[in-house]
C-alpha positions in Angstrom: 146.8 132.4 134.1 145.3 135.5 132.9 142.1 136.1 133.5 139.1 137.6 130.6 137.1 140.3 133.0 134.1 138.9 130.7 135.0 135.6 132.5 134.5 136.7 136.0 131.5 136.0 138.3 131.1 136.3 142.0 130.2 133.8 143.9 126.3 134.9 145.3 125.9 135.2 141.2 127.4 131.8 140.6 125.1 130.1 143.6 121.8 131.7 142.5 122.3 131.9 138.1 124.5 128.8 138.0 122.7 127.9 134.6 123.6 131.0 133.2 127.1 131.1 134.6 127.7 127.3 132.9 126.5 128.4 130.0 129.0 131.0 130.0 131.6 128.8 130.9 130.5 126.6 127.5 130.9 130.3 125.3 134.2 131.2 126.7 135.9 128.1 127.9 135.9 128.3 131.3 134.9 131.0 134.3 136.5 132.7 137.5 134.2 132.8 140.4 135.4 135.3 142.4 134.6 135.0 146.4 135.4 138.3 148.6 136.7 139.9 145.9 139.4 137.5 145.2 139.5 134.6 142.7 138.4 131.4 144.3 137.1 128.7 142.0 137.9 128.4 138.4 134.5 126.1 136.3 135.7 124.8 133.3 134.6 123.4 130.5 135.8 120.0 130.3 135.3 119.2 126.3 136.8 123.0 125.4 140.0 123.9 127.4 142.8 122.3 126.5 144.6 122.4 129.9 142.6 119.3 130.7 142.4 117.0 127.9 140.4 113.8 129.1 138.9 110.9 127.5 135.1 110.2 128.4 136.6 107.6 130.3 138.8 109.4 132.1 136.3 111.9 133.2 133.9 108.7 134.6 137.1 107.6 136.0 137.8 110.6 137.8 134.5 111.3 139.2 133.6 107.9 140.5 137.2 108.2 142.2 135.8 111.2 144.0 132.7 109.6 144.9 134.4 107.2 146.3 136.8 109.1 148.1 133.9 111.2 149.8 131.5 108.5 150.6 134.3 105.7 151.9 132.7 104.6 155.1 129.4 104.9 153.4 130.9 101.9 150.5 132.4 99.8 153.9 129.3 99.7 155.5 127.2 98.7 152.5 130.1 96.1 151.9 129.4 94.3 155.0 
């Protein structure tokens, strides 16, 4: 992937501006957050960059997947 140096944010910036930095993510597509001077996280644009093209209900789909995933024994207990 190459990377657009107007793309690049660190990750103090990211944490403390993240309005502005999703906002720049909309304008360009999607954003490198750098972490120790190395790329670590890439935010994305979900509706803008074709790499991942999803349905609306994909993207519920694959969120509430996550939630699930994180908050398991959370869902059992609540089950019982």
């Amino acid at each position: 992937m190459n990377i657009d140096t107007g793309a690049i944010v660190t990750a103090t910036e990211a944490n403390q501006n993240f309005s502005r930095v999703s906002k720049l993510a909309e304008k360009k597509g999607h954003i490198v957050v750098f972490k120790n001077n190395r790329p670590k996280f890439l935010l994305i644009d979900l509706d803008k960059e074709p790499q991942i093209e999803m349905t609306e209900d994909e993207k519920i789909d694959f969120v509430a997947a996550r939630i699930l995933r994180e908050h398991m024994a959370a869902f059992e207990e609540l089950a019982k």
